[in-house]
C-alpha positions as CSV (number, residue, x, y, z in Angstrom):
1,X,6.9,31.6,12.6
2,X,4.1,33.2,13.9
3,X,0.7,34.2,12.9
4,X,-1.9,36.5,14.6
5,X,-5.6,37.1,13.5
6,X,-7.8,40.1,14.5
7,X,-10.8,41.4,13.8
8,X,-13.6,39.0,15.0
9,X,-16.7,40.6,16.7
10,X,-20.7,40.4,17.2
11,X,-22.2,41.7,13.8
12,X,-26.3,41.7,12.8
13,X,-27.1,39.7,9.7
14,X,-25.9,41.7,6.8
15,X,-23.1,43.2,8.5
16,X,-19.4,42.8,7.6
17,X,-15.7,42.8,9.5
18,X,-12.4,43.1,8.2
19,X,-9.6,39.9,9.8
20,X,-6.3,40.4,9.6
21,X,-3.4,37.9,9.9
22,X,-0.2,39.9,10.8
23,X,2.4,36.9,9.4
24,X,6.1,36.9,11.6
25,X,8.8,34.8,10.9
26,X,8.7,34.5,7.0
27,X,8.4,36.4,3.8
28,X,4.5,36.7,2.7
29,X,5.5,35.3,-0.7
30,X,7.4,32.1,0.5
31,X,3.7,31.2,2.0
32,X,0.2,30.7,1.0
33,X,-2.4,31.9,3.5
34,X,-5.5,30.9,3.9
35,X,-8.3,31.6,6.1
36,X,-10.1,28.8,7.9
37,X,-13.4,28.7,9.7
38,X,-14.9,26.1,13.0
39,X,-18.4,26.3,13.7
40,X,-19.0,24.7,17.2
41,X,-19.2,21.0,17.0
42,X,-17.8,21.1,13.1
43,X,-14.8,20.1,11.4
44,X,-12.6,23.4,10.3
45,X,-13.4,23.9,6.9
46,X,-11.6,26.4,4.3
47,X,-12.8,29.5,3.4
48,X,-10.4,31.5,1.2
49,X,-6.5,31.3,0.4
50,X,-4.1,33.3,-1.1
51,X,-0.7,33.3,-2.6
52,X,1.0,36.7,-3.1
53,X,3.9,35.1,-5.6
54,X,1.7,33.8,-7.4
55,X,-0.7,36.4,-7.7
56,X,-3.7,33.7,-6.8
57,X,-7.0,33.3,-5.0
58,X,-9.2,30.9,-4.0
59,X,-13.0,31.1,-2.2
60,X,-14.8,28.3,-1.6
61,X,-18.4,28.8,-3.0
62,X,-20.3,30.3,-0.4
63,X,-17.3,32.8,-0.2
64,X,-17.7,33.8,-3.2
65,X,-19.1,37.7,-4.3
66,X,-19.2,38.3,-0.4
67,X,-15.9,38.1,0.5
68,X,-12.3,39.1,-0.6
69,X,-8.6,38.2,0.4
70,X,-6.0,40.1,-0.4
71,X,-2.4,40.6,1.0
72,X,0.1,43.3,1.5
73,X,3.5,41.8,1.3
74,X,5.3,45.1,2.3
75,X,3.3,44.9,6.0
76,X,3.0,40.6,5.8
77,X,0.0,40.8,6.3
78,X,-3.4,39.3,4.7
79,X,-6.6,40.4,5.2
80,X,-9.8,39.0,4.6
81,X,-13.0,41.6,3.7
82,X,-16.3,39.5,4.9
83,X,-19.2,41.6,3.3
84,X,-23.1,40.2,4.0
85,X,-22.5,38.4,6.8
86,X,-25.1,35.6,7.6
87,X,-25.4,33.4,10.6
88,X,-24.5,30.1,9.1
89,X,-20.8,32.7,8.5
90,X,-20.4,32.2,12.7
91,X,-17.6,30.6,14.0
92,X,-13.4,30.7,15.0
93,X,-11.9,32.2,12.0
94,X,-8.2,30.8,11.6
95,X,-5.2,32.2,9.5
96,X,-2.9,29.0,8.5
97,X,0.7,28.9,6.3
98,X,1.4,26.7,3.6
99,X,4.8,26.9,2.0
100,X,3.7,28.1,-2.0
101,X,5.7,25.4,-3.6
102,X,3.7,22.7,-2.3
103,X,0.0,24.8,-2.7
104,X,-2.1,23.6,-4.8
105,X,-5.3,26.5,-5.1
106,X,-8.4,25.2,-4.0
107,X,-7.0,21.5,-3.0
108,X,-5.2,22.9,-0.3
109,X,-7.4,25.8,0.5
110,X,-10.1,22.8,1.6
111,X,-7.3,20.7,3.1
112,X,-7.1,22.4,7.0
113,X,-5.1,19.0,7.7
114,X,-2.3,20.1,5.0
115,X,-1.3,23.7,6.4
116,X,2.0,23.8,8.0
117,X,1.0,26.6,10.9
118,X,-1.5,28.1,12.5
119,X,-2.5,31.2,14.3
120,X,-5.2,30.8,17.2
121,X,-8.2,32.5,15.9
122,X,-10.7,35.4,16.1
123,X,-14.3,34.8,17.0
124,X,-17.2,36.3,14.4
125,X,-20.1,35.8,15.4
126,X,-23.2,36.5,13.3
127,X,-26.5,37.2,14.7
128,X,-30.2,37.0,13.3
């Protein structure tokens, strides 16, 4: 299993990026995704999940009318559009696996501890 983000850059306030998580190892739909974010010196926190099988998202509320997720089960891959960027958006954006049957929506999307694997990041970084 294997999972491997892209996308991270240096935007100006109000900017946006597109991540990508290219998923390897597994079919898209036997996992939810979700994307997870560390600002330095804070605890990784959730930012938006997805499950393709069962047609579901989840943002966590400052997510929410700036970014989408969506997948594309024919590539395995999930993407995550990140529009308005602000600073307090900086940090290491990670894509993590859970296996759908035991995903619960937003539980597990704010449950970093409770993903089964992990890719190692892409850096946004937001400037003022």
């Amino acid at each position: 299993v294997q999972l491997v983000e892209s996308g991270g850059g240096l935007v100006q306030n109000g900017g946006s990026l597109r991540l990508t998580c290219v998923a390897s190892g597994f079919p898209l739909d036997d996992y939810a995704i979700g994307w997870f974010r560390q600002a330095p010196d804070q605890e990784r926190e959730g930012v938006s999940c997805i499950s393709t099988y069962e047609h579901s998202r989840y943002y966590v509320d400052n997510a929410k009318g700036r970014f989408t997720i969506s997948g594309d089960v024919a590539k395995n891959t999930v993407y995550l559009q990140m529009n308005n960027l602000k600073p307090e958006d900086t940090g290491i954006y990670y894509c993590a696996a859970k296996d759908f049957v035991f995903y619960v929506g937003g539980i597990s999307c704010r449950d970093p501890y409770g993903m089964d694997y992990w890719g190692k990041g892409t850096l946004v970084a937001v400037s003022s």
